[in-house]
C-alpha positions in Angstrom: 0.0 0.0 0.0 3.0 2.2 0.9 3.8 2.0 -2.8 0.4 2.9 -3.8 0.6 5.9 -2.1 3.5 6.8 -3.8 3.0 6.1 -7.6 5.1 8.7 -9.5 7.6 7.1 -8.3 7.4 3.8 -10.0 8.8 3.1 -13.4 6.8 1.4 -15.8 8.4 -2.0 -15.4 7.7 -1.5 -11.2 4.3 -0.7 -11.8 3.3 -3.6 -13.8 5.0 -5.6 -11.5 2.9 -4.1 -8.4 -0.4 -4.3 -10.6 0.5 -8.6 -11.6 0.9 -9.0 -8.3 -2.3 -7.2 -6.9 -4.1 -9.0 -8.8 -2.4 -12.7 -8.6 -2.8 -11.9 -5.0 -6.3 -11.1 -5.2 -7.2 -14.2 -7.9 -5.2 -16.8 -5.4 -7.7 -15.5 -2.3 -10.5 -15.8 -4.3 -9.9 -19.3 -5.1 -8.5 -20.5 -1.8 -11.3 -19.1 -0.5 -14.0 -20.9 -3.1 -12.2 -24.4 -2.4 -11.7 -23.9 1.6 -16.0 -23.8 1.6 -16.2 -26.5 -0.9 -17.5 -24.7 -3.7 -17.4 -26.3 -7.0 -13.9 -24.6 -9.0 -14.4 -24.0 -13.4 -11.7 -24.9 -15.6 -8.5 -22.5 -15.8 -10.5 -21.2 -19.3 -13.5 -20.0 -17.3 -11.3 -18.4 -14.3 -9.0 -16.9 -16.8 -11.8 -15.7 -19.2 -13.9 -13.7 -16.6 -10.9 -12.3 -14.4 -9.4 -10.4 -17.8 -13.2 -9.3 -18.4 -12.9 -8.0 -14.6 -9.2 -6.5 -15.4 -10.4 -4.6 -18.4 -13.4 -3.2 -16.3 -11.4 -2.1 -13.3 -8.4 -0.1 -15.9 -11.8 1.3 -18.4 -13.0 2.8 -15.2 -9.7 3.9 -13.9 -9.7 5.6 -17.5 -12.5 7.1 -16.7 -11.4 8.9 -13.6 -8.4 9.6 -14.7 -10.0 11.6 -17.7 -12.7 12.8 -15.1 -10.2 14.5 -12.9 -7.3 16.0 -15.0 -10.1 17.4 -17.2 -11.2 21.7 -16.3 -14.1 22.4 -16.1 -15.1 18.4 -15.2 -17.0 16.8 -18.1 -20.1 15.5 -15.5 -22.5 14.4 -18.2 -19.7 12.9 -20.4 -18.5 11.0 -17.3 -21.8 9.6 -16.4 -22.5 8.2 -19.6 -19.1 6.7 -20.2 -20.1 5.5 -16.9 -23.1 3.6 -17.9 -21.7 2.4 -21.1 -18.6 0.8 -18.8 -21.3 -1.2 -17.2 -23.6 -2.0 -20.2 -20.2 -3.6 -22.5 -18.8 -5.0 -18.9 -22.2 -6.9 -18.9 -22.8 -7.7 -22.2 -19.2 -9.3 -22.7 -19.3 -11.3 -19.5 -23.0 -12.2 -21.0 -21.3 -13.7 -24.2 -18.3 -15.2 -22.2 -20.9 -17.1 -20.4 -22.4 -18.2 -23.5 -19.3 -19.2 -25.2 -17.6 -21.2 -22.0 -20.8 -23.2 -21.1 -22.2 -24.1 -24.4 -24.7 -27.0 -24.2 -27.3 -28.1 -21.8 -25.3 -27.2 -18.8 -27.0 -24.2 -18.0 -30.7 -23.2 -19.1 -30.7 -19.5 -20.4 -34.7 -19.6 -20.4 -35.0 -20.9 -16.9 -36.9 -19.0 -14.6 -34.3 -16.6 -12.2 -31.6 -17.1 -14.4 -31.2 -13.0 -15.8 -31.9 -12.0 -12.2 -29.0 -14.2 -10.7 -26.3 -13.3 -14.0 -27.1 -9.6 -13.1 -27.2 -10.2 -9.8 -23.9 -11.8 -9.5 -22.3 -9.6 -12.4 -23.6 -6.4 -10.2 -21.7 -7.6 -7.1 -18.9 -8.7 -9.1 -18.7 -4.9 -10.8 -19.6 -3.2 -7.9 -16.0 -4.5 -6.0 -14.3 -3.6 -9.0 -16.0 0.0 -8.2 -14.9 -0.2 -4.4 -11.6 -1.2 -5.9 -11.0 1.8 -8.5 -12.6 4.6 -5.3 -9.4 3.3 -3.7 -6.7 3.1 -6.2 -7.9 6.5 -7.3 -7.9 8.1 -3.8 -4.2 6.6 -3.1 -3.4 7.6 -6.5 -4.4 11.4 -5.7 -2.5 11.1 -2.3 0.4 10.3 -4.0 0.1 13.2 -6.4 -0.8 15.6 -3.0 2.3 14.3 -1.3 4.9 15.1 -4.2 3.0 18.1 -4.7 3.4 19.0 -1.3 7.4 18.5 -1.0 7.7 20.3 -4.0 6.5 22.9 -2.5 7.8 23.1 0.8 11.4 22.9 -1.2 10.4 25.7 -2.8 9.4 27.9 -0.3 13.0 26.5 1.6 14.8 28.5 -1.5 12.6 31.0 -1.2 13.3 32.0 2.8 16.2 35.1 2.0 14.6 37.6 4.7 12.7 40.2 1.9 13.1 43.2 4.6 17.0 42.8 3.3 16.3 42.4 -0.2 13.8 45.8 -0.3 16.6 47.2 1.9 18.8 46.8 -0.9 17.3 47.5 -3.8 15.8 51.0 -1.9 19.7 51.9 -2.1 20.2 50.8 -5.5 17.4 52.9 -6.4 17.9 55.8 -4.6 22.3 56.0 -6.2 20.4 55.5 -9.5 18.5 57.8 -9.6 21.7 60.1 -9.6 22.4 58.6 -13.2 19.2 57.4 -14.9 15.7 58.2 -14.5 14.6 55.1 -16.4 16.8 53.0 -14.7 15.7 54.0 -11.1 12.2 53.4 -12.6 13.0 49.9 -13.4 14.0 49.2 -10.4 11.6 50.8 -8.0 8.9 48.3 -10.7 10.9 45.7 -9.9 10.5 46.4 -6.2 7.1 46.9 -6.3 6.6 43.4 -8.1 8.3 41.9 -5.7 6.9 43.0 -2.7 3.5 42.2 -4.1 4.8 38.6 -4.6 5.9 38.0 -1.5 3.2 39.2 0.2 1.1 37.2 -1.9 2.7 34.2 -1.3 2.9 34.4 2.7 -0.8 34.6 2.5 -2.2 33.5 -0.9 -5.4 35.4 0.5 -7.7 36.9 -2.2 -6.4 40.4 -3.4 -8.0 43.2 -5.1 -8.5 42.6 -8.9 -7.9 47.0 -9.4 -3.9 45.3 -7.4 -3.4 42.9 -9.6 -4.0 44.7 -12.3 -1.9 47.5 -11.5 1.2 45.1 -11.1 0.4 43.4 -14.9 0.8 47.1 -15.4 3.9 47.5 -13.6 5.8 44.5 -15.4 5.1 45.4 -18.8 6.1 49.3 -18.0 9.6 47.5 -16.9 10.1 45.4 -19.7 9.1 48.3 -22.1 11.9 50.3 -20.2 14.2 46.8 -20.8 13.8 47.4 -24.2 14.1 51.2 -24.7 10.3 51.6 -25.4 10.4 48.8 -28.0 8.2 46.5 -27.1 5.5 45.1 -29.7 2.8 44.2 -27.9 -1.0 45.3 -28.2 -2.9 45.9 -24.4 -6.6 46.3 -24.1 -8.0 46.4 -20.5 -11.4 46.8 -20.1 -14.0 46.7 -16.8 -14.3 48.0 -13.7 -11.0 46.1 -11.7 -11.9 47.9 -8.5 -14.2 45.9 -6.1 -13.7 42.2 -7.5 -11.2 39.8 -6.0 -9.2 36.9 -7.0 -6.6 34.9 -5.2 -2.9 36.5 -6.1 -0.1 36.0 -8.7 -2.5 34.7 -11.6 -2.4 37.5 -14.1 0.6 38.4 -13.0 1.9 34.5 -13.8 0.3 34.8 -16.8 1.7 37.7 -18.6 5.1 37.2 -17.2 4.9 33.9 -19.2 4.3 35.7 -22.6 7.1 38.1 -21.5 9.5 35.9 -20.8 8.8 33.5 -24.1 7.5 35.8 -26.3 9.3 37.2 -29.3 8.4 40.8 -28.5 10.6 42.6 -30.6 8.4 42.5 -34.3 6.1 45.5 -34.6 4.6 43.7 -37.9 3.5 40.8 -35.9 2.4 42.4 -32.6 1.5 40.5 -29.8 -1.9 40.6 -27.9 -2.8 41.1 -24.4 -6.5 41.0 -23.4 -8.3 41.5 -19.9 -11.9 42.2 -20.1 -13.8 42.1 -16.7 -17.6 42.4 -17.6 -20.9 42.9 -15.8 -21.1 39.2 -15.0 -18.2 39.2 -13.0 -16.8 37.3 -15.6 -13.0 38.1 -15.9 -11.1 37.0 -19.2 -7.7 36.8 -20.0 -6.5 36.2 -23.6 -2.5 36.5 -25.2 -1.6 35.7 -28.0 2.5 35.5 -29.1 5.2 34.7 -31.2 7.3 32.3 -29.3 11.4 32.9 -29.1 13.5 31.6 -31.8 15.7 30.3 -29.3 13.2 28.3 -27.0 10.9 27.4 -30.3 12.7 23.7 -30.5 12.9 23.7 -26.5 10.6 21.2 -25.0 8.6 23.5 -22.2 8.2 21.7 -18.9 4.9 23.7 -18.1 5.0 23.3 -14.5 3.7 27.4 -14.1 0.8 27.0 -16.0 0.4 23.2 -13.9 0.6 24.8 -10.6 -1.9 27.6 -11.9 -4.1 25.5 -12.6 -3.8 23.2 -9.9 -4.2 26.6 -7.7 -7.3 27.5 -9.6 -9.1 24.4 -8.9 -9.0 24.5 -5.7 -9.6 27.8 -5.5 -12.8 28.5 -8.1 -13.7 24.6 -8.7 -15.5 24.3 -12.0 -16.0 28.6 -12.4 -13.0 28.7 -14.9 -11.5 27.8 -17.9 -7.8 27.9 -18.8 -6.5 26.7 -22.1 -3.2 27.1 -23.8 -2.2 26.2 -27.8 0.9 26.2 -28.9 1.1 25.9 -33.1 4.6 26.4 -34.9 5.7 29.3 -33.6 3.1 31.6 -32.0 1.5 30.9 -28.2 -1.9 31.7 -27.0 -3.6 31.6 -23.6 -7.1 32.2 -22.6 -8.7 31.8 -19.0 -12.2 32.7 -18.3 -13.1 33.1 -14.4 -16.6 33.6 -12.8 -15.3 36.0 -9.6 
């Protein structure tokens, strides 16, 4: 069970080994059991027949919840009706396995009680498969939680430089540049401002103002436009009223630092796009569209921001958003709907 809990990390060849032996473990009980009450045992055919019939339903509804789960917002009426269709093909092949194995006058299809004990037994038979998947899945998800969790306590370990000194610092820094350069001082009282919003952020990941937010989406692409002497081809449309709204920190701000920091900004022919549109619904949108860096174009992206975004999403707002991301040759887009 211990290895269960901890299934990222298996490699393949461990985890077939763990699932053979689950269920050789479980087929052996089963039969000890049958033979220690004295119940009559089928041929090695029959046995071997209806426990790949069972396999095949347990993994097509482990499928299922795997899709269910990893899928924003969740697919409800999809899921039931894969659901149901699991159970109608898991009876209907065990019905012609029955049919096949016992040919002849062995059994009597047309005797009376016969449907009601097949389904019977078939139900109880699929219902422990159920039982079985509810816990796979749930040790499954702990496992994910776990890793999840120690990724982010190492994180936040890197993260422990005491910010009192690092404002300290870069007060100084702004204050002697400010002798030489304007822009420059500008940058880096941004940069500061960023900063301290992230931090703050993160020691509470509270709900912030939407108008705050905003205002430090604002502030980072003000620095990168100083970065680049004024150069920076990018089209921004904000529209709404930001003021009153919340939303938990760092997601806009994640967002837009992502097309800043791959984006090929640098093409005033092929501009890119920056969207946020907060309506009378509360609905808030987010759209970007990009050209991606030559020099990450052929780079396969990890995505763990956008993972953890989401991930911090979900728990946050449930099923009330929608974030999707396309990557196509060499242009990015990224568009989240949230119901705030």
């Amino acid at each position: 069970m211990l290895m269960l809990s901890r299934p990222n990390h298996l490699t393949l060849p461990q985890k077939l080994i763990l699932h053979l032996g689950c269920w050789t473990l479980l087929i052996f009980s089963e039969l000890s059991f049958l033979r220690a009450v004295g119940a009559p045992l089928e041929s090695f055919t029959v046995y071997a027949t209806y426990y790949v019939i069972n396999a095949l339903f347990f993994y097509g509804l482990i499928a299922l919840t795997t899709h269910f789960f990893t899928r924003h917002p969740r697919p409800y009426l999809k899921a039931v009706l894969l659901y149901l269709i699991i159970w109608l093909l898991y009876f209907g092949v065990k019905q012609i396995a029955e049919i096949l194995l016992h040919q002849g006058p062995a059994i009597n299809y047309k005797a009376s009680g016969y449907w009601l004990k097949f389904l019977t037994i078939q139900f109880h038979r699929g219902l422990f498969c159920n039982i079985l998947v509810a816990f796979y899945s749930m040790a499954r998800l702990t496992g994910e939680y776990q890793q999840q969790a120690v990724t982010t306590q190492n994180t936040l370990r890197q993260a422990q430089m005491n910010p009192h000194l690092l404002f300290n610092m870069l007060n100084r820094i702004y204050t002697n540049f400010h002798q030489v350069s304007e822009e420059g001082a500008r940058a880096v009282w941004l940069l500061s401002e960023i900063m301290r919003y992230g931090t703050e952020a993160s020691q509470h990941d509270e709900p912030v103002y939407l108008r705050d937010e905003i205002t430090q989406v604002r502030n980072l692409l003000e620095m990168h436009r100083l970065r680049f002497d004024g150069q920076l081809a990018i089209e921004v449309e904000m529209a709404g009223d930001f003021h009153d709204a919340k939303i938990i920190p760092l997601v806009l701000l994640t967002l837009t630092e992502n097309m800043l920091k791959h984006g090929d900004l640098q093409h005033p022919d092929n501009r890119a796009i920056l969207r946020i549109e907060f309506d009378e619904n509360r609905v808030l949108t987010y759209y970007s569209r990009n050209r991606i860096k030559t020099s990450v174009r052929g780079r396969k992206s990890t995505g763990l921001g956008l993972v953890n975004l989401r991930q911090r999403l979900q728990f946050a707002y449930d099923d009330r958003f929608s974030l999707v991301d396309r990557r196509e040759r060499d242009e990015f887009e990224i568009s989240l709907k949230l119901q705030l």
